[in-house]
C-alpha positions as CSV (number, residue, x, y, z in Angstrom):
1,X,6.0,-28.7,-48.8
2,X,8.6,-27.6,-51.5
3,X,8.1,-29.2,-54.9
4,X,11.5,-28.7,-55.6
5,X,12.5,-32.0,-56.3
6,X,11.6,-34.8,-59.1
7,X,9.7,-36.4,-56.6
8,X,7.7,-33.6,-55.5
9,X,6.7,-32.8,-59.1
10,X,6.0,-36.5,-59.6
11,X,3.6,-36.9,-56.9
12,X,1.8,-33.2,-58.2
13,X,1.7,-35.5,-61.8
14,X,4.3,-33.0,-63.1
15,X,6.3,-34.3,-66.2
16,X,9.7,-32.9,-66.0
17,X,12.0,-31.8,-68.2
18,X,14.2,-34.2,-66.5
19,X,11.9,-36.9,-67.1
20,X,11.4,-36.6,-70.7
21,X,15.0,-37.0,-71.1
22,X,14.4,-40.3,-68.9
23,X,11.8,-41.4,-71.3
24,X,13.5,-40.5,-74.2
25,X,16.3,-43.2,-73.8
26,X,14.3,-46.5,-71.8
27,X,11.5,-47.8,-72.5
28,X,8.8,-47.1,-70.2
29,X,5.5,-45.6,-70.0
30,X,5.2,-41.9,-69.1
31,X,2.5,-43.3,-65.9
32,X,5.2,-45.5,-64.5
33,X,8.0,-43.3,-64.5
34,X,5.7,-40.5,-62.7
35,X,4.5,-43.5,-60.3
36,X,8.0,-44.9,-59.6
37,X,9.6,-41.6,-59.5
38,X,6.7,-40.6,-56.9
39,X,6.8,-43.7,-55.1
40,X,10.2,-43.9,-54.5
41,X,11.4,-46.5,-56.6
42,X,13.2,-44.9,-59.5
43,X,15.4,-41.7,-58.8
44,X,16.5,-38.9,-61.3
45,X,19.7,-37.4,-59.7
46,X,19.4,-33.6,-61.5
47,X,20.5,-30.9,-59.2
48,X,18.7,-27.6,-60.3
49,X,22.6,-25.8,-60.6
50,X,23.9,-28.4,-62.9
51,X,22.8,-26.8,-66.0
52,X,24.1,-29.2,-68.6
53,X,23.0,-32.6,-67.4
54,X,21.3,-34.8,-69.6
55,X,19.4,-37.3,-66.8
56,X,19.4,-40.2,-66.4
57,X,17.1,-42.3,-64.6
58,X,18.1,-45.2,-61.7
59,X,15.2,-47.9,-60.7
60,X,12.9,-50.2,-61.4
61,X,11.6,-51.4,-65.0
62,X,15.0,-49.2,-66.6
63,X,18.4,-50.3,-67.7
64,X,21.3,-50.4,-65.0
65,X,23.2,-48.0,-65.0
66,X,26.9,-47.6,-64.3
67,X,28.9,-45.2,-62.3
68,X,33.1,-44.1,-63.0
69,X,34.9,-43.3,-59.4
70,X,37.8,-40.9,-59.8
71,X,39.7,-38.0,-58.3
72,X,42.8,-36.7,-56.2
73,X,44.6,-37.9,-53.3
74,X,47.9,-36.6,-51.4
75,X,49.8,-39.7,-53.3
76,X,48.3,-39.0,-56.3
77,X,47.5,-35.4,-57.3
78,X,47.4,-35.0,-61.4
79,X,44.3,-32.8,-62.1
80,X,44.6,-32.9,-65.3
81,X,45.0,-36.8,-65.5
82,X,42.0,-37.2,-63.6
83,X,40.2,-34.5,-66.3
84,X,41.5,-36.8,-68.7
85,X,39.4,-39.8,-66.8
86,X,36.4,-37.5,-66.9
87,X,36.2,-37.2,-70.9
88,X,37.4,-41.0,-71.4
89,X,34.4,-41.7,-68.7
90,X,31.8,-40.0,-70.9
91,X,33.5,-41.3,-74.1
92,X,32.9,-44.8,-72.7
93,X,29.4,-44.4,-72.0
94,X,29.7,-44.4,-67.9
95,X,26.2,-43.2,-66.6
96,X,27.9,-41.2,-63.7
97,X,30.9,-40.0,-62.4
98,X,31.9,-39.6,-58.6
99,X,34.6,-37.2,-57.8
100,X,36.3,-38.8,-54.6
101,X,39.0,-36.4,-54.1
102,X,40.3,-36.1,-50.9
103,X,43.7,-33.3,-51.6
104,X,44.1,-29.9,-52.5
105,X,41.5,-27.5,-54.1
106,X,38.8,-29.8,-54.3
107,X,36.0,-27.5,-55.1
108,X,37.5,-25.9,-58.3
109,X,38.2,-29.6,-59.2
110,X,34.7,-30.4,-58.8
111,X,33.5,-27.1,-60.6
112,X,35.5,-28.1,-63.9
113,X,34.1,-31.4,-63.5
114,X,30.2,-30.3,-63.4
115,X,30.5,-28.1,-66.0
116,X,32.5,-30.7,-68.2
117,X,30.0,-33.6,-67.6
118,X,26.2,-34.2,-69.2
119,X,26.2,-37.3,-66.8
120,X,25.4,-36.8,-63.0
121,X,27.8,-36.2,-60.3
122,X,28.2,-37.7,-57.4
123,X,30.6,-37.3,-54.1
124,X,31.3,-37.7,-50.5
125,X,30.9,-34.7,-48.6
126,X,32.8,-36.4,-45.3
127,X,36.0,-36.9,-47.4
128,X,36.2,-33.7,-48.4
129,X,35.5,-31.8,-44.9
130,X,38.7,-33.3,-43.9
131,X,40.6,-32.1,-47.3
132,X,38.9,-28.7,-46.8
133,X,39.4,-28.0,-43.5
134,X,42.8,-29.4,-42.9
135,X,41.8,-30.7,-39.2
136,X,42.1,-33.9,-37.5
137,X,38.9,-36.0,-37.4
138,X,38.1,-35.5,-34.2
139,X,38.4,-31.5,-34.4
140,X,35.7,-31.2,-37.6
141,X,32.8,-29.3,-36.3
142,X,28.7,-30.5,-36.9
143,X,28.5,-27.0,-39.1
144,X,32.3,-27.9,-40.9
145,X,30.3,-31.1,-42.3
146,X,26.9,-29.6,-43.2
147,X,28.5,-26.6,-44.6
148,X,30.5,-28.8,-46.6
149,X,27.5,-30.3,-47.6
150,X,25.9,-26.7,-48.5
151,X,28.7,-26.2,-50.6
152,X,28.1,-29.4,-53.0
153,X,24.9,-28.6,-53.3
154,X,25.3,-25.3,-54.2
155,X,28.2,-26.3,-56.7
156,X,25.7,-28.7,-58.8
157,X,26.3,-32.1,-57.3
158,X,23.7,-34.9,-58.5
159,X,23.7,-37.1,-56.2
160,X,25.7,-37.2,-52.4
161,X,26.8,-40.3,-50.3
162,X,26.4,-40.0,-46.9
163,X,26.6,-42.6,-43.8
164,X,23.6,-41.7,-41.9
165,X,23.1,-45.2,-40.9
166,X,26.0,-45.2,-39.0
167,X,24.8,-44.1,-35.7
168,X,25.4,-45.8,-32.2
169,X,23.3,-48.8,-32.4
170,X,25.2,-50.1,-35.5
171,X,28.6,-49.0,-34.3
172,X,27.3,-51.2,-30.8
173,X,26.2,-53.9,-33.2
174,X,30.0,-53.7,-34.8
175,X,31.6,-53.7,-31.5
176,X,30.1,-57.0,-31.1
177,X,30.5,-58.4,-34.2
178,X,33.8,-61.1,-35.0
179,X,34.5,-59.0,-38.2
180,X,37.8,-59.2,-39.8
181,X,38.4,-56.7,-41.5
182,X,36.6,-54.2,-39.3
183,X,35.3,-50.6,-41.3
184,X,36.6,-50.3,-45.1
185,X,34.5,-47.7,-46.1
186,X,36.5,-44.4,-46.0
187,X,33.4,-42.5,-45.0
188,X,32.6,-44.4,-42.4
189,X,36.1,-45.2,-41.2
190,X,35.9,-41.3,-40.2
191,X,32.5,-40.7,-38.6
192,X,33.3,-43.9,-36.4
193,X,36.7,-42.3,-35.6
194,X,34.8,-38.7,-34.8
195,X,31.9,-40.2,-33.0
196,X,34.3,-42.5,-30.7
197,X,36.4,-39.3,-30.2
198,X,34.0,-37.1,-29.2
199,X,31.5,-39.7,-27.5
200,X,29.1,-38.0,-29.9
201,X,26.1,-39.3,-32.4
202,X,26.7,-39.6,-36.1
203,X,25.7,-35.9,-36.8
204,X,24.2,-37.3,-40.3
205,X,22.0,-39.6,-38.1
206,X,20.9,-36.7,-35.2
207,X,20.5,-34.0,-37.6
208,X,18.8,-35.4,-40.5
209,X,16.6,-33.4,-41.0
210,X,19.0,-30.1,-41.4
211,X,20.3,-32.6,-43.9
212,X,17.0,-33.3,-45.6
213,X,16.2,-29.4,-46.1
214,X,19.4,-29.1,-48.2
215,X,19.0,-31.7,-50.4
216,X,15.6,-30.3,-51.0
217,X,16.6,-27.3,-51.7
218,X,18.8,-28.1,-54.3
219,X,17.5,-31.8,-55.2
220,X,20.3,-33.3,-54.3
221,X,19.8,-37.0,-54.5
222,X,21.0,-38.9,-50.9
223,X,22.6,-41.9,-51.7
224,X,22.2,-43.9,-48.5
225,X,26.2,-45.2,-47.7
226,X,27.1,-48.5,-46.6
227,X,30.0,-47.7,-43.9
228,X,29.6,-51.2,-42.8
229,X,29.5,-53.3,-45.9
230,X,31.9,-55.9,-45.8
231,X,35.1,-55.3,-46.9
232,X,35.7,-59.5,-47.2
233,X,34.0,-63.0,-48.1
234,X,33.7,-63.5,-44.0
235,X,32.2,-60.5,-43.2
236,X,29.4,-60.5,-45.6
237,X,25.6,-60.4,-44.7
238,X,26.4,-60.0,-41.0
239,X,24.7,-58.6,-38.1
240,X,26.2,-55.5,-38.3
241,X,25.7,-54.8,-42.6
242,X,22.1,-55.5,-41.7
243,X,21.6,-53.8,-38.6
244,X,23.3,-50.5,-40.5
245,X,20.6,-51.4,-43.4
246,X,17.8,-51.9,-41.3
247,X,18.9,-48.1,-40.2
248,X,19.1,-46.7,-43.6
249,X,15.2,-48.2,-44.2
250,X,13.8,-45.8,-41.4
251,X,15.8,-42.7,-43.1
252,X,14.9,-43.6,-46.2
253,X,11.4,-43.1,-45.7
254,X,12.1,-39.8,-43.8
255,X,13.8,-38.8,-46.6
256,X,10.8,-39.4,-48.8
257,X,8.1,-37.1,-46.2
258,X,10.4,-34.7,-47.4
259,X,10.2,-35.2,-50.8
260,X,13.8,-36.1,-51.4
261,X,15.5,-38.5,-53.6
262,X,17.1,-42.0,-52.6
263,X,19.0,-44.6,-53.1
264,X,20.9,-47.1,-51.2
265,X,24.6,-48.4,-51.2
266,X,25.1,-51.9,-50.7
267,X,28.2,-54.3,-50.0
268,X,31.1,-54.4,-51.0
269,X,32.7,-58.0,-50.4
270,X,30.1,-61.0,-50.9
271,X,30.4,-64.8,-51.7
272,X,28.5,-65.8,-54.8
273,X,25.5,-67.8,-53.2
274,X,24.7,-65.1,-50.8
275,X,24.5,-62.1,-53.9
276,X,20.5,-62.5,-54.4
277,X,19.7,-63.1,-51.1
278,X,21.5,-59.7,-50.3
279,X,19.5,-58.0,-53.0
280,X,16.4,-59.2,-51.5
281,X,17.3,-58.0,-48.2
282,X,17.7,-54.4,-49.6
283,X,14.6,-54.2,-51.5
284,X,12.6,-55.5,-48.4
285,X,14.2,-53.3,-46.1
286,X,14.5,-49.8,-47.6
287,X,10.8,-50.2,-49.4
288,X,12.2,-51.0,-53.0
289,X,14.4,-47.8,-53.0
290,X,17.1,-48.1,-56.0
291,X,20.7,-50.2,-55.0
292,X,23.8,-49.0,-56.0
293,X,26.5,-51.9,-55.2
294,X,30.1,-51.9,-55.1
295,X,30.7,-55.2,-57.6
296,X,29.8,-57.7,-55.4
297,X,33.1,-58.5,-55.5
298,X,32.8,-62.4,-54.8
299,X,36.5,-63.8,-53.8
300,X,39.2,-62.0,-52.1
301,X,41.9,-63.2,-53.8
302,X,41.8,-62.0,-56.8
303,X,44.4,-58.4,-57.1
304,X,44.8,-56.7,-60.2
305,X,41.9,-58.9,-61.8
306,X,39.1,-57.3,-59.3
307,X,37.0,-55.3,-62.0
308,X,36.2,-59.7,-63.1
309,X,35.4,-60.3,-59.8
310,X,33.3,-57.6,-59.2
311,X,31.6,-58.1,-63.1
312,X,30.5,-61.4,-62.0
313,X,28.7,-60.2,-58.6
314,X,27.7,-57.2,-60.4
315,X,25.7,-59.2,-63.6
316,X,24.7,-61.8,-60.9
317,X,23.3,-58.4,-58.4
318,X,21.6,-56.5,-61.0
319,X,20.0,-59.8,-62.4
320,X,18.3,-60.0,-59.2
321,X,17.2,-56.3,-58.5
322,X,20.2,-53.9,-58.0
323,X,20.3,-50.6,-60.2
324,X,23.1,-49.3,-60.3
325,X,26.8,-50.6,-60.2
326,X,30.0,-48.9,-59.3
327,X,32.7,-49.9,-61.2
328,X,35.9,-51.9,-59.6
329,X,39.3,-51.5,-62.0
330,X,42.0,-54.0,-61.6
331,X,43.4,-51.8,-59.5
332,X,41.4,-52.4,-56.5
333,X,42.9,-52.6,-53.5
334,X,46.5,-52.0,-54.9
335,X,46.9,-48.3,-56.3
336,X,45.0,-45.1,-57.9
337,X,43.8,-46.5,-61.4
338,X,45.1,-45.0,-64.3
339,X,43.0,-44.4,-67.8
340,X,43.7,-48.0,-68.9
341,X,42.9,-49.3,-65.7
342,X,39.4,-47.2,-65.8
343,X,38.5,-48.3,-68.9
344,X,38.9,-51.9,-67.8
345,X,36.9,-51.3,-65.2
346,X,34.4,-49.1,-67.4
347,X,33.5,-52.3,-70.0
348,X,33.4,-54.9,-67.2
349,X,30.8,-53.0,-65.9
350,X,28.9,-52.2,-68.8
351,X,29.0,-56.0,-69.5
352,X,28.1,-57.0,-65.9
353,X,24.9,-54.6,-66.4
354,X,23.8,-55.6,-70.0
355,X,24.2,-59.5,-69.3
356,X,21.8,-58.3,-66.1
357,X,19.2,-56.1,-68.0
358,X,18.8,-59.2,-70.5
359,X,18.1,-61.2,-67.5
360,X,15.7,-58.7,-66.2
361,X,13.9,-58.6,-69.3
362,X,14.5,-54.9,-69.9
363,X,13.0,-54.3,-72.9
364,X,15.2,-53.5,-75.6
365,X,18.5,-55.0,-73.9
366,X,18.4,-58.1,-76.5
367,X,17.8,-56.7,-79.6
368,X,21.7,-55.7,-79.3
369,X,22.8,-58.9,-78.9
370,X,20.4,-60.1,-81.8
371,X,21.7,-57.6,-84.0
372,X,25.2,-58.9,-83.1
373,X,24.6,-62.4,-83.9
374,X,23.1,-61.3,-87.3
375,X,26.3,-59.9,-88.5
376,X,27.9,-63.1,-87.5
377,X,26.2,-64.9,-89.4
378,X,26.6,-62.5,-92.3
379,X,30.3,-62.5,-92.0
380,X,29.7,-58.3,-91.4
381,X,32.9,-57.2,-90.2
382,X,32.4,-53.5,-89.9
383,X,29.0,-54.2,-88.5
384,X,30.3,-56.7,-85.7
385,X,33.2,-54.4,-84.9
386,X,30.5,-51.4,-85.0
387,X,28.4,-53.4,-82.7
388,X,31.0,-54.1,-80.1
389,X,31.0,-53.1,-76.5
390,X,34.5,-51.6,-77.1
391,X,34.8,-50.8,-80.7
392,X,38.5,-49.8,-80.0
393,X,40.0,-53.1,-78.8
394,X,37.5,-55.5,-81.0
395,X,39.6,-53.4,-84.3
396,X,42.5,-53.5,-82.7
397,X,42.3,-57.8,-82.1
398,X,41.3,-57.8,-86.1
399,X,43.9,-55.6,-87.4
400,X,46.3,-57.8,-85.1
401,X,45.9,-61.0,-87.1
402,X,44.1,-60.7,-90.8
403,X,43.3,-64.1,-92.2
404,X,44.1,-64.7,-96.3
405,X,39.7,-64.7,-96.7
406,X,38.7,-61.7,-95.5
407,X,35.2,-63.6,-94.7
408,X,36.5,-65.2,-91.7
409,X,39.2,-64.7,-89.3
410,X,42.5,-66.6,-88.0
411,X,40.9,-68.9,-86.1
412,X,39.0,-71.3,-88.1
413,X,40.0,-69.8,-91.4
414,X,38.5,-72.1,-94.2
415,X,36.9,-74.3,-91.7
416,X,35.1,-71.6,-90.6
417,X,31.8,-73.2,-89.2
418,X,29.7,-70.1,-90.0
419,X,30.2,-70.2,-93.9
420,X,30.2,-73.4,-94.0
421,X,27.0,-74.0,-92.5
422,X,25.1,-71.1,-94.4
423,X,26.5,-72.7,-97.5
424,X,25.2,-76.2,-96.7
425,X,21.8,-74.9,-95.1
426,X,21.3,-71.3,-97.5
427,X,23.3,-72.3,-100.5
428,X,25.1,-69.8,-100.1
């Protein structure tokens, strides 16, 4: 077997570079990172050709993570605004970036992008087939998709999303399931139009193992995609997400014989009260692998305003065991976000995560928010504003509007209950 991957060299009790730069930012003992990394349950996305990554870990026991979509489309092709994304990304402490492009010369694109990012890289090999190829669905070859595959690997992807679980006993499953809103996931929008076309298997699914060998190779996390996660409040938790997830629990553990890293994708469109229970579900079926979620986004009627929707399911979904969480920008649903729109969805995130790891006890996550409330009660301006999720916008509110006692601010202004109540209970 090679010992290529983190997980090989965790299961030979091999420290990696890799994962000193895990330890070095969460805290958690050197034996549990070897275990979980070993085991399964925490993944270090760190392809060998990626030379100036700085990794990060995803899993159990560390802080959740965050990842920044972004990239091209025939609508909307301005490389050098979506560069722009990628430096404001890293500025705003995203954890990952996925390139989704889907137009034009997507591998130079995604060469400028690796070697610009410390943070890991992840994409969808299936979209870009199609942009690389130029042919129909139907027309793409079993090698056009693996070599395409081959070809991210090679170019220093992280971490890869593919819809193995997306065979014929799910797409026989969907068939019989009252969905409305059928497939929304692009990726697996076009397997199920090439396997219906060509009356084939998911060639993810029949040849995983071809795909196993070069992820190996490279360590190229899998990140196990949801092609049936449900793209609305009716569709969620039904027959056919969990027959697809049931699916991705039997490759995961192939994917493990063979020393590769994964993690799993998860829904998508979910109502509030079924969140937890979907968590659950994941954990118990794919063997405590690390969940990367799309929000929850928890109502459906909520455009322009979905990176809220989507902080609320994501706070309430990490609370209870996801690990990672992709962010959602206002522009959900309507258009191609722009920079503000991605740093919306950039801070809802990171808020939907931190409000989870305080729940999840992640040591450290609190003292933050401690520190915070300590230069509250000091009246500390520069040290609340330094404190501040977003820096930027909390001095822009406080330039906005300066109160005649620079103590307080325009709200209370002398009845501010803060001095008043250290005067009367410090004397002060």
């Amino acid at each position: 077997m090679s010992h290529n991957t983190q997980m090989a060299a965790a299961r030979k009790g091999v420290f990696t570079p890799q994962m000193e730069q895990v330890l070095a930012v969460e805290k958690i003992s050197r034996e549990d990172l070897l275990a979980r990394v070993a085991d399964g349950r925490i993944v270090i996305p760190a392809n060998h050709h990626h030379t100036n990554l700085v990794a990060k870990g995803i899993g159990q026991g560390l802080s959740t993570k965050i990842n920044v979509n972004l990239g091209v489309s025939e609508d909307c092709c301005n490389l050098d605004l979506e560069l722009d994304k990628v430096r404001r990304s890293i500025e705003l402490k995203a954890d990952a970036i996925m390139d989704l492009s889907t137009f034009g010369n997507t591998q130079a694109f995604r060469r400028r992008i690796i070697d610009l990012s410390p943070v890991m890289i992840g994409t969808v090999p299936v979209y870009d087939a199609v942009a690389r190829y130029g042919k129909e669905v139907p027309n793409i070859t079993v090698d056009d998709f693996f070599d395409t595959v081959e070809l991210h690997a090679r170019d220093g992807v992280d971490f890869i999303t593919i819809h193995a679980g997306l065979n014929r006993t799910a797409v026989a499953r969907l068939r019989q399931s009252p969905r409305l809103t059928h497939v929304v996931s692009r990726g697996g929008s076009i397997l199920l139009h090439w396997m219906t076309a060509n009356d084939r298997e998911n060639p993810f699914f029949e040849y995983f193992d071809r795909l196993l060998e070069i992820c190996r190779q490279h360590d190229v996390t899998i990140s196990l995609g949801d092609g049936l996660r449900p793209g609305s409040l009716h569709d969620a938790t039904d027959a056919a997400q969990i027959q697809e997830l049931i699916i991705l629990g039997e490759l995961t553990r192939r994917a493990w014989q063979a020393d590769v890293q994964v993690m799993i994708e998860g829904p998508g469109h979910v109502p509030l009260n079924e969140v937890a229970a979907n968590m659950q579900i994941e954990k118990k079926l794919c063997h405590g692998a690390p969940f990367y979620v799309l929000g929850p986004i928890v109502t459906d009627v909520a455009p322009g305003y979905d990176h809220i929707t989507s902080a609320i399911g994501g706070a309430l979904a990490a609370a209870s065991g996801a690990d990672f969480l992709c962010y959602v920008t206002p522009a959900e649903h309507l258009r191609l976000p722009d920079l503000s729109d991605m740093k919306e969805g950039i801070i809802a995130a990171r808020i939907a995560a931190h409000a989870a790891d305080i729940a999840k006890g992640i040591p450290g996550a609190l003292a933050w928010d401690h520190a915070m409330s300590h230069a509250r009660k000091e009246l500390d301006w520069p040290r609340m504003l330094e404190l501040a999720m977003d820096p930027e916008k909390a001095k822009a509110y406080r330039q906005s509007s300066l109160p005649k006692d620079g103590e307080v601010c325009t709200m209370c202004g002398d009845l501010c209950a803060v001095k008043r109540s250290r005067k009367v209970l410090e004397g002060r």
